[in-house]
C-alpha positions in Angstrom: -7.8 18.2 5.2 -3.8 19.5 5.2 -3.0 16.4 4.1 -5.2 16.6 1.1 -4.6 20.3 0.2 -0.8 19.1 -0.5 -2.1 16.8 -3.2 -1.0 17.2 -6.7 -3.8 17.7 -9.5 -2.7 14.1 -10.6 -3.1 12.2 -7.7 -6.7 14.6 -7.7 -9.0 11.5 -8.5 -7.7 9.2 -5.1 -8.1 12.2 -2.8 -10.9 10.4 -0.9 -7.9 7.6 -0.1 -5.7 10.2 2.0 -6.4 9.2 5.6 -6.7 5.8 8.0 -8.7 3.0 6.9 -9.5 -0.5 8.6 -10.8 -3.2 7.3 -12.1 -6.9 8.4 -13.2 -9.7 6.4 -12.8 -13.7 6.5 -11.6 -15.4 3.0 -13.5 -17.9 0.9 -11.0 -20.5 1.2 -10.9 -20.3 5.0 -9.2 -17.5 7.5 -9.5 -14.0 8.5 -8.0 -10.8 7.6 -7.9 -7.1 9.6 -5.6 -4.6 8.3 -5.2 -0.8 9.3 -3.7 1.7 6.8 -2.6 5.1 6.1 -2.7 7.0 2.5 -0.5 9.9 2.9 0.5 12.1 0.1 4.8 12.8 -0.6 7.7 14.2 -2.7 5.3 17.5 -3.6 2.0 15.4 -3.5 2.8 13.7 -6.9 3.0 10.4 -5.0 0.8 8.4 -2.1 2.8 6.1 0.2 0.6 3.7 2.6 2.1 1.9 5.3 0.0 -0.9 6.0 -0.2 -3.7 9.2 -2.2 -7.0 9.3 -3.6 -9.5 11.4 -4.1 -13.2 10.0 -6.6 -15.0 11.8 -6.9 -13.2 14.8 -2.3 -13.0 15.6 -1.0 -10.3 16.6 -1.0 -7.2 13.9 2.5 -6.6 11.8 3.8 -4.0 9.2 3.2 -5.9 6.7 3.4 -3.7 3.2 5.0 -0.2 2.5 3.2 1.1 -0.4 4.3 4.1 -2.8 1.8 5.0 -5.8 2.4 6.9 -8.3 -0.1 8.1 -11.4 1.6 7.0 -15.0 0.7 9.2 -18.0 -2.4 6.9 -19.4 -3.9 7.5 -15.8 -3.2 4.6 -14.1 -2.9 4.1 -10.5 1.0 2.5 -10.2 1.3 0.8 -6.8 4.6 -0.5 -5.7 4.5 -2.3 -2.9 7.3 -3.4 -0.5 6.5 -6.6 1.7 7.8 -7.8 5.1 9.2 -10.6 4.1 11.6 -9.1 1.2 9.7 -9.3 -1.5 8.2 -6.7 -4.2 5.4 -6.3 -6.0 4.3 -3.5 -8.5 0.4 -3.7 -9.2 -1.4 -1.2 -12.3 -4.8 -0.2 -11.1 -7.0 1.0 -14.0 -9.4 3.1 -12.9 -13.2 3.2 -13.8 -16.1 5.8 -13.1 -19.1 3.8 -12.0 -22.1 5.5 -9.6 -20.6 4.1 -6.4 -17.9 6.1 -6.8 -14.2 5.5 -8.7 -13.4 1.7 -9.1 -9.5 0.8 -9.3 -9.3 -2.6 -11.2 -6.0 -4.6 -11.3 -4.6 -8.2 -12.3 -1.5 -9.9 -11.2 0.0 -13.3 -10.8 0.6 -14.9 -7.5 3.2 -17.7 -6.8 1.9 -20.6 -4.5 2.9 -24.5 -4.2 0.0 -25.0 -6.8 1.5 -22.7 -9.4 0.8 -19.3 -10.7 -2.3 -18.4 -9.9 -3.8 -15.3 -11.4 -5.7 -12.5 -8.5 -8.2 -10.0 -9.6 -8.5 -6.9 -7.5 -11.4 -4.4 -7.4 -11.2 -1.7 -4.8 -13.9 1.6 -4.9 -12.7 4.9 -3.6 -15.6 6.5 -1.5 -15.6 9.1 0.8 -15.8 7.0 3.9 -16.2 3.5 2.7 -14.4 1.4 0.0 -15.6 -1.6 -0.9 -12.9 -4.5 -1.8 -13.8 -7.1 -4.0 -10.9 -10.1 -4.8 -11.2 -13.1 -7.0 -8.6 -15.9 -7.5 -8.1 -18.1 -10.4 -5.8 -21.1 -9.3 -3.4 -22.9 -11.3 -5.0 -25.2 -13.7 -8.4 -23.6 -13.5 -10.1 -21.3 -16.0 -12.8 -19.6 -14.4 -12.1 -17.0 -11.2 -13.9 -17.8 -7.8 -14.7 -15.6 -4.9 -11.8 -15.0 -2.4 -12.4 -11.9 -0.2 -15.8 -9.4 -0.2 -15.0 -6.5 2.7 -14.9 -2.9 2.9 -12.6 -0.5 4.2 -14.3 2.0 6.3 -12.6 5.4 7.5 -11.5 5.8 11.0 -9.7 8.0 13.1 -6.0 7.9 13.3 -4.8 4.5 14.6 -2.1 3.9 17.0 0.2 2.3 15.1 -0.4 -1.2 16.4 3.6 -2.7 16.0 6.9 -1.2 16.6 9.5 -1.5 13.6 12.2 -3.2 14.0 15.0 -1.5 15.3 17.4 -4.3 13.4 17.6 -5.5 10.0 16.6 -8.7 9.6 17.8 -9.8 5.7 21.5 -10.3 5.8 22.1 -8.7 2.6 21.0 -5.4 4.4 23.3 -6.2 7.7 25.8 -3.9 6.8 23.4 -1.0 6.2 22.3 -1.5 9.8 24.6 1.5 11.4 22.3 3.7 8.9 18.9 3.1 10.9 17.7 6.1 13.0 18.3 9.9 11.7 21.3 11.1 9.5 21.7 15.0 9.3 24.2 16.8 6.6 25.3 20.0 5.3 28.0 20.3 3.2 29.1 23.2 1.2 29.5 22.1 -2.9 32.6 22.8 -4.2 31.1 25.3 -6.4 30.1 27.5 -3.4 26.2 26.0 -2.9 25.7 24.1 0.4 22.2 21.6 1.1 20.9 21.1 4.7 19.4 17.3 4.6 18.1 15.0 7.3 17.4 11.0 6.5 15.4 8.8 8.8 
């Protein structure tokens, strides 16, 4: 595709993400997940951001993560991800060769009312399916248990199913609220340069 043409040799492994992807699956512990999501490849191809939206047991979809990932220098997947709710996580996938194709393994900690509890992450990047694999170790416990088997499948591109905001929600961003829609500049440097920029 375009899209993928733009990539940067680093990124060259996760190629097969670039594109929409759904998902459906019900969790071990009780509930259902369907996300949508779209892998698109920025800033010269050297990085992949994926805006992703959810529904939780069957409510209406939301943007619920903005993800930007990166490849560090020992050839791990970095993914930063930005949630609705204010918070951020960053997540190091390390990534596998196995014959269903190139498995991206990570381990974080996740704060609940128990406690930590520690979440291990396998997704495997395939051409049109990518099978997702999570296990959850709760606070107090030593072994892992089961907590989500699905697969993302590709799928045409998605109407995106919510509407951002068109307000800023956290009052520590109020004041930054006059920024939101499109900016445009072009000043001349002092030292006789001049830069044509747009923000969104």
């Amino acid at each position: 595709s375009a899209m993928a043409q733009d990539l940067h040799a680093s990124l060259s492994d996760f190629e097969p993400l670039i594109g929409h992807w759904e998902v459906e699956g019900e969790w071990t512990m009780g509930g259902t997940i369907a996300a949508n999501a779209e892998y698109i490849p920025t800033l010269g191809g050297r990085m992949l951001v994926a805006p992703t939206f959810v529904s939780d047991n069957g409510q209406p979809m939301y943007e619920r993560y903005w993800s930007v990932m990166r490849v560090l220098e020992s050839g791990e997947l970095e993914a930063t991800h930005f949630g609705y709710d204010g918070n951020v996580n960053t997540v190091v996938h390390t990534p596998t060769e196995t014959e269903a194709g190139l498995a991206l393994d990570a381990t974080w900690e996740m704060q609940s009312p128990m406690g930590a509890a520690t979440i291990d992450e396998r997704l495997v990047v395939a051409e049109d399916a990518c099978p997702w694999t999570v296990k959850i170790t709760p606070a107090g416990m030593s072994e892992p248990i089961g907590w989500l088997v699905a697969e993302w499948t590709r799928t045409d591109a998605f109407d995106r199913p919510a509407e951002r905001p068109d307000a800023i929600a956290h009052q520590v961003l109020k004041p930054m609220e006059r920024l939101i829609g499109t900016l445009t500049n072009d000043p001349d440097w002092s030292g006789g340069s001049t830069l044509d920029a747009t923000n969104h």
